[in-house]
C-alpha positions, 0 to 999 in steps of 0.5 A, a space after each residue: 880254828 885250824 892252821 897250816 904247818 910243817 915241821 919243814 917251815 924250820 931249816 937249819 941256819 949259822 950259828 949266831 943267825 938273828 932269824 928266830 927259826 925255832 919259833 914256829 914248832 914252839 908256837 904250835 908246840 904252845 897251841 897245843 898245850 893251851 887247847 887252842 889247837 887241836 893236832 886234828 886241826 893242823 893242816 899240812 901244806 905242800 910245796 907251792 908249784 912254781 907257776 902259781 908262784 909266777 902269779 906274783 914273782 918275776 920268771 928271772 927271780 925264780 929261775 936263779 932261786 930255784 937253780 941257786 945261781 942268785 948272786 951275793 948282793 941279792 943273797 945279802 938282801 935276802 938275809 938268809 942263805 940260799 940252801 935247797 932247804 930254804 927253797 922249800 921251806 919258803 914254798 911249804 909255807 906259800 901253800 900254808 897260807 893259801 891253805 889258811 885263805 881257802 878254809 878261812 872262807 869256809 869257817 870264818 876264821 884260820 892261820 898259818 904258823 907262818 907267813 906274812 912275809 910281806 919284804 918279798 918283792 916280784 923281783 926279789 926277796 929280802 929281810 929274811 922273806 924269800 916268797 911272798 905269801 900272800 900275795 900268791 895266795 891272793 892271786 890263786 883265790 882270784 884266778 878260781 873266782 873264790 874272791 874279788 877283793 882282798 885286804 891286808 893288815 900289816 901290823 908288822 913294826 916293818 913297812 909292808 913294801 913287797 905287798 905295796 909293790 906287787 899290788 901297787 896298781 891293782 885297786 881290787 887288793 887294798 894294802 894297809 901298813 901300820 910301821 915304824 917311820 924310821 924302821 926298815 925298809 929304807 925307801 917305803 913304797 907307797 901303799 894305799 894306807 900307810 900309818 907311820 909311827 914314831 920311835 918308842 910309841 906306847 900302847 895309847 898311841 898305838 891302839 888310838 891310831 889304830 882304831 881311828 885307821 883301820 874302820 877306813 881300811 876296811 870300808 874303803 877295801 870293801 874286802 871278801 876276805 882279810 889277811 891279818 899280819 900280826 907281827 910282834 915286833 911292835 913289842 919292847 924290847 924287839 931287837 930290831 923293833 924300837 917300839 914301845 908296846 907291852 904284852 897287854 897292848 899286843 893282846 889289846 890290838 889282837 881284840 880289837 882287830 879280830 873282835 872289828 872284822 868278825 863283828 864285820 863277817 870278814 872271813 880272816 887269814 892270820 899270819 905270823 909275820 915279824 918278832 925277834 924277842 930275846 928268844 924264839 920261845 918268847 917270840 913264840 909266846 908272843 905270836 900265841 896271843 893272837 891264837 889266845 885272842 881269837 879264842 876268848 872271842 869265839 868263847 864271847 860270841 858263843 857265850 851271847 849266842 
């Protein structure tokens, strides 16, 4: 499976920073060590031109992003300091995932070591989400004809509320939301399914909700192709996720969301999204499983094959 990376989707952040940048080199970096990566299928993005990024985001939002001018409260939404940096690690991985969405059409199956930033409104950014990825790269396939119709799963433990707004009335691009009730954002916008999920919900609960919603996700999406956010925040411990899943529920909900859309032919876009374990490096480690899970189901079908 080939995926998008730049060692330019890390950029240095104050001391004491919650965001865990050091986590997307030391995902790729795990990636390659396990064999599920190799550096000949890392594809390199470069910096998302500005009207692909009007596809998506008001002109006013990315004049003042671009120029720096964004004032302090949309500064203090956004969560991270506006640095030229920052600006161009945000473009570099818009183009990952849209990188990832062409060659997942073509193989089946691709990731971006990054992405998923789904609090990433048209007007503005926040919780750590500058540029909203997916929904740029939704609107490119669409624009060259390459799709009609997309879904996104959003397993992040946060409400996907930039993707629920910048398709909220666009019936060709199903949004599906699996979140914590009581979990940021504050005011969730409406998306077209939305499961919400107590406080300290556990494996069984979680996997159980899981697979009752997400065959009428897919069935009423009726998608050419599947964005996969798979946030690891979902997993206790998280700093900022308030759940209640262990290592093996994460590795469980990989399977069988990957194992339903490949069973499917739904050609899959994964991303990254959310996770803020005690160290980047766990955090890292975390993501890797939904790597390690689409191997050991390439690795099944072959073997029945």
């Amino acid at each position: 499976m080939k995926a998008s990376f730049h060692p330019d989707y890390e950029i240095p952040l104050p001391e004491g920073h919650p965001f865990p940048m050091r986590k997307f080199s030391a995902l790729r970096d795990i990636l390659l060590a396990e064999g599920l990566l190799a550096p000949t299928d890392l594809m390199t993005p470069d910096e998302i031109g500005w009207e692909d990024l009007k596809l998506v985001h008001d002109d006013s939002y990315l004049d003042a992003l671009r120029d720096g001018t964004l004032g302090r409260d949309a500064v203090r939404r956004l969560g991270l300091p506006w640095s030229p940096a920052l600006v161009r690690r945000s473009r570099l991985a818009v183009h990952g995932t849209t990188l990832a969405a062409w060659q997942a059409l073509e193989d089946g199956h691709a990731a971006n070591l990054a992405g998923g930033t789904h609090h990433a409104c048209p007007t503005h950014g926040e919780g750590f989400c500058v540029l909203n990825d997916v929904g740029v790269a939704i609107r490119i396939l669409q624009r060259e004809e390459e799709i009609e119709r997309a879904l996104i799963i959003d397993l992040d433990v946060h409400q996907g509320n930039g993707n629920a707004l910048a398709f909220a009335t666009d019936p060709s691009v199903f949004t599906f939301s699996m979140h914590g009730a009581r979990n940021f954002p504050l005011r969730k916008p409406k998306s077209d399914l939305d499961v919400e999920l107590d406080d300290h919900t556990g494996d069984v609960a979680y996997l159980e909700l899981l697979e009752r919603h997400l065959p009428t996700a897919i069935e009423r999406a009726r998608p050419d192709l599947v964005f996969l956010l798979s946030g690891v925040d979902v997993v206790v411990g998280d700093r900022y996720g308030r759940l209640a899943m262990t290592r093996d529920g994460l590795r469980r909900r990989e399977v069988l969301v990957q194992g339903l859309l490949r069973r499917r032919g739904l050609p899959t876009a994964l991303l990254l999204s959310g996770g803020y374990a005690e160290t980047p490096q766990l955090t890292a480690d975390l993501h890797a499983e939904s790597h390690r899970a689409a191997r050991r189901l390439e690795s099944s079908a072959a073997a029945i094959g």
